[in-house]
Phi, psi and omega in degrees: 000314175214092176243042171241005184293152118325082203236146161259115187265123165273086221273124173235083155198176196273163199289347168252039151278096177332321196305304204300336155281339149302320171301292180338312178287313182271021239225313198271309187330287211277351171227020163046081160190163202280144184322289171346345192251005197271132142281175185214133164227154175232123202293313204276011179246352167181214188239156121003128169272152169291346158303312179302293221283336177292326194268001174205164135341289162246157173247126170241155193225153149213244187281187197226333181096230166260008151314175145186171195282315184321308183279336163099214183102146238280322179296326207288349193268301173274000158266019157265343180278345166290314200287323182301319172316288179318000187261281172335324194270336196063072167288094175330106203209132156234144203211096191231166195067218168354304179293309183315300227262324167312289208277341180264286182305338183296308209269341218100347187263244199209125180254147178221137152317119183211090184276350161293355133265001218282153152194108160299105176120206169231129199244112177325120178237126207253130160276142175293182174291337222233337153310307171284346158259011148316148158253036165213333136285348165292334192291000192279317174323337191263014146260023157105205205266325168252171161236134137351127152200145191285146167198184171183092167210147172256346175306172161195108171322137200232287160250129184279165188283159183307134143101349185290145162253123176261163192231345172227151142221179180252175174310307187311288182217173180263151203250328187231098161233146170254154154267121200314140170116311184228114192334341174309122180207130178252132207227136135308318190276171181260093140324333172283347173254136159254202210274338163335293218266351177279344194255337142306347203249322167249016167294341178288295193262056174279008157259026177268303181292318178288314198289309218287286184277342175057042186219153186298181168279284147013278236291313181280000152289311179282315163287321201258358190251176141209193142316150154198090167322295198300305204288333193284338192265347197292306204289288235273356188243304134022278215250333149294291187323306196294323200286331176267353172053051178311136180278335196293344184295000000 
């Protein structure tokens, strides 16, 4: 459908993580496009040139891998100065998991480690009032008092950045925000996985999942995973809204 976009994937992994060409496929999945339209740049070796950033349509930012905002390093001061240009510029920009937890701390607000929040698997997600009357999160209303979505994280936005509206959450954490004004939306949960592909991604890590979860793996493939239709739709609506130059955004 729109297969002349332009996309930058901003990447936080080490140069042998298998995952960083898995994103990319789930990245092509979740937006009906060929991997070829995606490029990959990677924030732990610099920033973006505005040439780079100028060259394409959207940025999708997703997971890190063995990053995080919380522990910091030395790379992390300059991918929160990417994320404020993208901010500043009204960069068409998605940003979910890593990006979400980025894009909050970059802007001001706060990220903190909380594994007594941490969730892993697929997780009921609620929309705010100001979520249903989005125009790339309200159709999420028609499942219902909830939606499904794949995630994995122990980081957790603690607090949004000043002027962000939020629009989704979990019993736990907030899971969506935007900022008004500007094409930028931010997710906890990852929309680019459905449970395939979330489960290509944590079978690599079964003692990650018993510290997390504290179920074997198996057990927790069977409990904790499922479908999530509504959430597999977000990015591809997205990329309508931004490409069609929705005034609602």
């Amino acid at each position: 459908m729109f297969d002349t976009v332009r996309y930058l994937l901003l990447q936080v992994r080490n140069a042998d993580d298998p995952m960083a060409g898995h994103e990319v496929e789930c990245f092509a999945r979740a937006l009906r496009c060929a991997p070829e339209q995606i490029r990959e740049f990677d924030l732990i070796a610099g920033s973006p040139s505005e040439a780079q950033l100028d060259a394409v349509d959207i940025v999708l930012l997703g997971g890190s891998g063995d990053y995080c905002v919380s522990r910091g390093g030395a790379w992390l001061d300059p991918a929160l100065e990417t994320m404020r240009r993208l901010h500043e510029a009204s960069t068409p920009t998605f940003a979910s998991c890593w990006g979400f937890q980025a894009m909050a701390q970059a802007l001001g607000g706060r990220v903190i480690a909380d594994p007594l929040r941490a969730e892993v698997g697929t997780h009921e997600v609620y929309l705010t009032d100001r979520g249903r009357e989005d125009p790339l999160f309200g159709p999420m209303a028609a499942a219902g008092e909830f939606f499904p979505a794949q995630m994995g994280h122990e980081d957790v936005v603690d607090r949004l950045p000043d002027g962000a509206v939020l629009l989704a959450k979990t019993r736990l954490s907030n899971q969506a925000f935007y900022f008004p004004g500007k094409p930028i939306y931010c997710t906890q949960f990852h929309p680019e996985l459905d449970r395939e592909k979330l489960l290509d991604r944590l079978r690599k890590y079964p003692a990650y999942i018993e510290r997390i979860t504290g179920m074997p793996y198996d057990e927790f493939v069977e409990k904790q995973t499922g479908e999530s239709s509504h959430a597999d739709a977000l990015l591809l609506r997205f990329v309508k809204l931004v490409m069609n130059g929705s005034q609602a955004i």
